[in-house]
C-alpha positions in Angstrom: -40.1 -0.4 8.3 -39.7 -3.8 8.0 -38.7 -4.2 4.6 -36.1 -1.2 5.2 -34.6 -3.3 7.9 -34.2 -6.1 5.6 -32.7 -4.4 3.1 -30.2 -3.3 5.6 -28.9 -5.9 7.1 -28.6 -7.7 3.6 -26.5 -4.7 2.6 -24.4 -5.3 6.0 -24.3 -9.4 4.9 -23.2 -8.4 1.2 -20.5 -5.9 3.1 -19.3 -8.2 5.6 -19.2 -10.8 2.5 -16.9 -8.6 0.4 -14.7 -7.6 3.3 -14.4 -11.7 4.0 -13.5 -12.4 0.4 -11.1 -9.5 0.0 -8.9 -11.0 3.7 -9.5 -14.5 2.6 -6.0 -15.2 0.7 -4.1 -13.5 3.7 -6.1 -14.8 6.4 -5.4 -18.4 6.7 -2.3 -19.7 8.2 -2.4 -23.1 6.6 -3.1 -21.4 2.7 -0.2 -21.3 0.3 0.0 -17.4 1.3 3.4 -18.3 3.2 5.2 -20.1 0.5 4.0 -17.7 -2.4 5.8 -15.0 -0.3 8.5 -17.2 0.2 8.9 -18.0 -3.2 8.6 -14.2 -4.7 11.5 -13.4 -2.3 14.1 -15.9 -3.5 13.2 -15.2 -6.9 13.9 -11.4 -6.7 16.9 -11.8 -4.3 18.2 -14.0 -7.3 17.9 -11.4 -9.5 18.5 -8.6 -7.4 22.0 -11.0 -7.3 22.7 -10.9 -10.6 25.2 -8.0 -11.5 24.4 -5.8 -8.6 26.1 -2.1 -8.8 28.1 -2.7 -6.3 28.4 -6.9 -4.2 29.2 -5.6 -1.2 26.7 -3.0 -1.0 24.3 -5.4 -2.1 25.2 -7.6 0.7 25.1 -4.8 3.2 21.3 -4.0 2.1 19.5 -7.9 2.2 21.5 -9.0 5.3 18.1 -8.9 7.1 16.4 -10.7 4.4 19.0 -13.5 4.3 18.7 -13.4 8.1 15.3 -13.2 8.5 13.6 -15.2 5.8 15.4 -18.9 7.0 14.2 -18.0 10.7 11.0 -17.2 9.7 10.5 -20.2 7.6 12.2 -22.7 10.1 9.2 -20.7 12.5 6.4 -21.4 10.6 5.0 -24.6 12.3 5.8 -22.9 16.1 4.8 -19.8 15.6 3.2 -19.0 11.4 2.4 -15.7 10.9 -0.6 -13.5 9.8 -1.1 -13.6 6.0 -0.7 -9.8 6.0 2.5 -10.0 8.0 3.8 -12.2 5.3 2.9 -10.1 2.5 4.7 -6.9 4.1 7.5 -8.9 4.7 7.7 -10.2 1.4 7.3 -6.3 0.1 9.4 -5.2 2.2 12.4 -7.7 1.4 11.7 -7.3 -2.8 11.9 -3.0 -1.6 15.8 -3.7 0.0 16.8 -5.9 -2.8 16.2 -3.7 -5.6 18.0 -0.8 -3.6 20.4 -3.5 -3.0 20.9 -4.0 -6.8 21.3 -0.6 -7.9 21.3 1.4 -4.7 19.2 3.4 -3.2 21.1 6.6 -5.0 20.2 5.2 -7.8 17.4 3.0 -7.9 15.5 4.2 -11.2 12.1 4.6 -10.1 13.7 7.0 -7.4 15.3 8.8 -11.0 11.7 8.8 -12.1 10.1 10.3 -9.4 13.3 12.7 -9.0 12.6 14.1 -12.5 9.1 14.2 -12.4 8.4 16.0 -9.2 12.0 18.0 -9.6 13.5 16.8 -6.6 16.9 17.6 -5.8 18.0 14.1 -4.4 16.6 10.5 -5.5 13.9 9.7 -2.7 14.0 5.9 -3.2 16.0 6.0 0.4 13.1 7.9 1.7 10.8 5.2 0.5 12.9 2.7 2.0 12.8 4.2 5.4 9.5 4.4 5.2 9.0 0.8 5.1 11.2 0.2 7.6 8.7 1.7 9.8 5.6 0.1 8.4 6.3 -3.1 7.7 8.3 -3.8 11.5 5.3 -2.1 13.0 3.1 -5.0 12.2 5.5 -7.4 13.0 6.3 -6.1 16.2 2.3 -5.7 17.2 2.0 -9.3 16.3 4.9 -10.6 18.5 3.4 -8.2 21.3 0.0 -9.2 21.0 0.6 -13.1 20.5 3.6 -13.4 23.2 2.5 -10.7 25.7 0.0 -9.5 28.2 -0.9 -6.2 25.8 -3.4 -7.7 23.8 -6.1 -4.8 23.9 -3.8 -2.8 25.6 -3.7 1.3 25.3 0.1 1.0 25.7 0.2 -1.6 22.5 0.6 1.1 19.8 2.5 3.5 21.6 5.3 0.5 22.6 5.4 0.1 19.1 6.5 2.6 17.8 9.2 3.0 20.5 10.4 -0.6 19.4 10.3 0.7 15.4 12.3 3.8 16.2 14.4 1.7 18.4 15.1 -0.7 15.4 15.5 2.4 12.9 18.4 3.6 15.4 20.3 0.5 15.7 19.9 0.6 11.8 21.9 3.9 11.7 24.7 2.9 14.3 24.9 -0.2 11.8 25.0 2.4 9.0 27.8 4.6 10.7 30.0 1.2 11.8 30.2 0.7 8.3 31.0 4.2 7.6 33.8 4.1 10.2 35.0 0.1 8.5 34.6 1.2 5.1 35.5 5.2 4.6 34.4 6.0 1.0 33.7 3.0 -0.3 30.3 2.9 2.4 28.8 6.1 0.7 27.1 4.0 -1.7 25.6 1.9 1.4 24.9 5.2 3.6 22.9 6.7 0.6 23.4 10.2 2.4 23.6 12.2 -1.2 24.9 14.8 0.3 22.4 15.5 3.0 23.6 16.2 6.9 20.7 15.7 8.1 20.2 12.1 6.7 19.7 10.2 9.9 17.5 12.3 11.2 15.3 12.1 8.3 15.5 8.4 8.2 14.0 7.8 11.6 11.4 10.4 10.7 10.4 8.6 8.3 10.5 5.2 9.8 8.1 7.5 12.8 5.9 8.0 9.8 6.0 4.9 8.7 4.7 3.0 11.8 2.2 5.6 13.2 0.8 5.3 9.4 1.1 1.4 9.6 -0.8 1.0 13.3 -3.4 3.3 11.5 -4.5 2.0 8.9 -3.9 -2.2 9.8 -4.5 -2.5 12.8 -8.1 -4.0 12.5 -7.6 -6.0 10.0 -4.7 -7.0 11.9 -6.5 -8.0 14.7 -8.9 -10.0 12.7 -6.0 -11.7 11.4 -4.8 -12.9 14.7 -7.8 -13.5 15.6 -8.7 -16.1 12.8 -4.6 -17.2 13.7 -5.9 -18.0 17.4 -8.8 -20.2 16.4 
């Protein structure tokens, strides 16, 4: 009995050993994670830049990159953030600059996946929505957790979401100022392809997105912070 309890709790060490390893380059606030992400954003924002389908549209889709990536970086000292947090950011911004460059009607993986599956619309937009959901629901649990009393909290997921669907809201009264601004020449920013019931699918998929998020990150999340705090 002995020798079996050995040989489990040097199978939990060599677990809790791999799961260490596999965090380590996102754990560490003080690692070169930050920059790295940094880094990978300007360089595809460059490109995405360069020759876009359409300037204004491209504009329209990284406003909250050019917004967000100077606040966060003029943050870092105050208030640096989870390694994982600044990997889905980074994901997240590279996602709206290449719908930026092309699109999201238009984006060719979306083209791919289109023909392949014999979809009747490019789902690239989908995708994007998505991510709108999952990526903000980390950040959001991490602004709740670190600057709040819900730490542990039952009402920490469920507030959320709420703040991830609030966010995928204003994003469609942004959507429909510009539609009201720019007529025709938003369709290409509103990425409706034909489809009435666009919005509605976009903040059901930004729903998706979060719930999905909160499930599957959350722990390793919370080992994040934790690691953050000490």
């Amino acid at each position: 009995m002995s020798l079996i309890a050995a040989a489990r709790r040097r199978t939990a060490n060599n677990s809790a050993s791999s799961a260490a390893s596999f965090e380590a380059p996102f754990a560490a606030p003080s690692s070169v994670l930050p920059g790295v992400c940094v880094g990978v954003v300007v360089v595809g924002l460059a490109v995405s830049a360069w020759a876009p389908h359409d300037r204004k549209t491209w504009l329209l889709e990284v406003v909250w990159v050019l917004i967000g990536l100077p606040l966060a970086v003029l943050a870092r000292r105050r208030f640096p953030l989870s390694g994982l947090l600044c990997c889905l950011l980074a994901a997240h911004a590279l996602v709206l600059a290449l719908g930026g460059h092309y699109t999201y009607a238009q984006v060719p993986l979306g083209e791919w996946v289109k023909d392949g599956l014999g979809l009747s619309r490019n789902p690239y937009d989908r995708f994007g929505h998505l991510m709108q959901g999952f990526v903000p629901a980390i950040l959001v649990r991490e602004l709740l957790v670190r600057t709040s009393p819900l730490r542990g909290s039952r009402w920490l997921a469920p507030l959320t979401v709420c703040a991830c669907l609030a966010f995928s809201a204003v994003f469609e009264m942004f959507e429909w100022a510009a539609a009201v601004i720019g007529g025709h020449a938003a369709d290409a920013f509103l990425a409706t392809q034909g489809d009435v019931w666009d919005t509605q699918w976009d903040m059901f998929c930004a729903l998706i997105g979060a719930t999905v998020s909160l499930l599957v990150l959350s722990k390793w999340h919370d080992r994040q912070l934790t690691r953050l705090a000490g």
